[in-house]
N, C-alpha and C positions, 0 to 999 in steps of 0.2 A: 504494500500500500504506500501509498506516498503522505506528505505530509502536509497540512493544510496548518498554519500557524491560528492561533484564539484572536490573535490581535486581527488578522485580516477582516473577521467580523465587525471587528470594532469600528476600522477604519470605515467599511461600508456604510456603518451607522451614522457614522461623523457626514459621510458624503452623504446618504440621504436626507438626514438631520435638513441640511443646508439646502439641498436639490426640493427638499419639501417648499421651504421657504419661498424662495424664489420661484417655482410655479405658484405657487398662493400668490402670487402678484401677477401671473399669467407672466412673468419675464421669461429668459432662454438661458437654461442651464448648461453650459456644454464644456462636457469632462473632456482634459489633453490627456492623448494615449500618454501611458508609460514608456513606449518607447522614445516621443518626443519631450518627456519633464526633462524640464530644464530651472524648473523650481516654480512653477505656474500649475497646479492640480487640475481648477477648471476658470473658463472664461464664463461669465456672466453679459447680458446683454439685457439691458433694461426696454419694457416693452409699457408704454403709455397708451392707454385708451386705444387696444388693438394693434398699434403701431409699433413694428421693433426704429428703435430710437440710435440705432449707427453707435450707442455706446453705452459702454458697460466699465467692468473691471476683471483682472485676474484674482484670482485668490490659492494661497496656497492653505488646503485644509489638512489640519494636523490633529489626530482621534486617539486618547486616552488618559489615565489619569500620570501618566509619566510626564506631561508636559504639566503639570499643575506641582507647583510648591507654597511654603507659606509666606511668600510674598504675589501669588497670582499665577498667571499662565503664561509659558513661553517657547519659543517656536526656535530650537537651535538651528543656530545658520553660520555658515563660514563666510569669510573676506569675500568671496567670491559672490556668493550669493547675493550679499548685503549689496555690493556694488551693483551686482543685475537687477536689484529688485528697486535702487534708488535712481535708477536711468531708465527704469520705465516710463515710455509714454502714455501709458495708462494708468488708471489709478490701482495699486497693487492692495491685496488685505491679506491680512494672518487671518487665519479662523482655526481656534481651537475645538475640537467637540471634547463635552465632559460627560461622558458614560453613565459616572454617576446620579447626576442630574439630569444630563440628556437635555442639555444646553450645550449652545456654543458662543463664544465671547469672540470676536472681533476687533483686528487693531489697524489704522490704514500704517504700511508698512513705511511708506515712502518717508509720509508724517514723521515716524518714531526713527529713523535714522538721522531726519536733520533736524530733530530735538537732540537726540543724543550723537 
């Protein structure tokens, strides 16, 4: 048999979590294959009164209680990443999903580099 990891479920949870979300607004949820992440999960495209709106955001969704400590939620990222994600032309977001809640907390990423 092969091996399907516990966390894979979770992950899924986090990506539907969010995929719920955003159809509740009738917007367009659209997951990047795995073989093109490049630190982008899925694109989002905002849809107004029927209409898709030419724009959205990236987000990268991160699903468990490992990303949660006692100062909050966080999304490890290297040198690399941080510069991809703060040269985006679109607007970039963290989204944690918390299993245990089954909640997701959201940060705009771009924002939180050129604060910090």
């Amino acid at each position: 048999m092969t091996f399907r990891s516990q966390n894979r479920v979770i992950e899924l949870e986090g990506e539907n979590y969010v995929r719920g979300i955003v159809q509740s607004f009738n917007s367009i949820f659209q997951i990047i294959d795995g073989r093109n992440d490049q630190g982008n999960d899925v694109y989002v495209e905002f849809v107004v009164e029927n209409r898709a709106m030419n724009f959205g955001f990236f987000a990268q969704i991160k699903s468990g209680t490992s990303y949660k400590d006692g100062s909050g939620y966080k999304i490890p990222a290297n040198q690399d990443h941080l510069q991809y994600w703060n040269q985006a032309l679109y607007p970039m977001l963290g989204i944690v999903y918390d299993p245990e809640l089954r909640k997701a907390f959201w940060i705009d990423i771009k924002d939180y580099i050129s604060s910090n």
